[in-house]
C-alpha positions as CSV (number, residue, x, y, z in Angstrom):
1,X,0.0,0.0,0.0
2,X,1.2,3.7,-0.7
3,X,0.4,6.2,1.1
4,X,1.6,10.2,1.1
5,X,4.6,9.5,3.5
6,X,5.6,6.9,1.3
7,X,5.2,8.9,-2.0
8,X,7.0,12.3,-0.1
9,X,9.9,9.6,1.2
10,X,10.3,7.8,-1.9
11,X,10.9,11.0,-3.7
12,X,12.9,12.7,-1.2
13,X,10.9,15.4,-1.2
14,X,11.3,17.4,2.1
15,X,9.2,19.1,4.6
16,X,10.3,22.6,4.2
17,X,7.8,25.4,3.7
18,X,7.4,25.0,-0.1
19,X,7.0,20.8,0.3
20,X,3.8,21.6,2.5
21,X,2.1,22.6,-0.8
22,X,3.3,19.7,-2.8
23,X,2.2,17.3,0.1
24,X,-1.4,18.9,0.2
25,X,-1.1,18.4,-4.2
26,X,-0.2,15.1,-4.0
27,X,-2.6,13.9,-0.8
28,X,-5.7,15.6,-3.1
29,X,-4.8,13.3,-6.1
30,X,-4.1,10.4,-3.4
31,X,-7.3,10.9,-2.4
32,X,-9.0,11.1,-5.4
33,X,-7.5,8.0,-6.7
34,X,-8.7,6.3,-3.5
35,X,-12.3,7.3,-4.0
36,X,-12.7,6.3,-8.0
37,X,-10.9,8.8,-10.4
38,X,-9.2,7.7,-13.0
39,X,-7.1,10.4,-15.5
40,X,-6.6,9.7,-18.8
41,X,-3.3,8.8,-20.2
42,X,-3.9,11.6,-22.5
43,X,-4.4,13.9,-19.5
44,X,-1.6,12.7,-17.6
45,X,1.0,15.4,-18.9
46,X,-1.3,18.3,-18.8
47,X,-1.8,17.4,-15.1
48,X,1.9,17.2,-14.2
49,X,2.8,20.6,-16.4
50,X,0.2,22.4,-14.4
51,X,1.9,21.4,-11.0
52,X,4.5,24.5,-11.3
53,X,7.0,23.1,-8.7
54,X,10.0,22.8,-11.6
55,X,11.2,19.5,-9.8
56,X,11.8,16.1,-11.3
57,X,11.3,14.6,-8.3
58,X,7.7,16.1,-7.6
59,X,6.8,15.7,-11.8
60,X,7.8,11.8,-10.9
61,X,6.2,11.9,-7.5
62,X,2.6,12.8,-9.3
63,X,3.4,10.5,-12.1
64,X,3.1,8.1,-10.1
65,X,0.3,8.6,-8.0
66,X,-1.9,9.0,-10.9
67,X,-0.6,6.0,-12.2
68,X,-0.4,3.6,-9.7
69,X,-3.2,0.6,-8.8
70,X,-5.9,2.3,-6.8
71,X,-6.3,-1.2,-4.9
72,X,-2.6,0.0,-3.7
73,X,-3.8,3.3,-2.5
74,X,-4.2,4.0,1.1
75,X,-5.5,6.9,2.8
């Protein structure tokens, strides 16, 4: 199971001010997953570019919550 510590950890994505915004990003789409939506793979890079944090590690980070198994998504 994944959950938003595992996703900020995995990532190595911080807690300083800034990463408090990029947790609350990714825990919406977490949560989101966890209750039914699916994106589009056609959608999936017009998500990412719309998250203006300029970091590989945070584009990655959403990659792969809107990618991963929702049966591995925990809340």
């Amino acid at each position: 199971m994944k959950t938003i510590a595992y996703i900020m950890s995995t990532y190595h994505i911080g807690t300083h001010n800034y990463n408090s915004d990029i947790r609350d990003v990714l825990k919406s789409y977490i949560i989101a997953r966890y209750y039914g939506w699916e994106p589009k793979e056609e959608d999936l890079e017009e998500i990412i570019s719309h998250t203006s944090y300029f970091d590989i590690n945070v584009d990655d980070a959403i990659y792969e919550v809107l990618t991963m198994p929702r049966e591995e998504i925990t809340i």
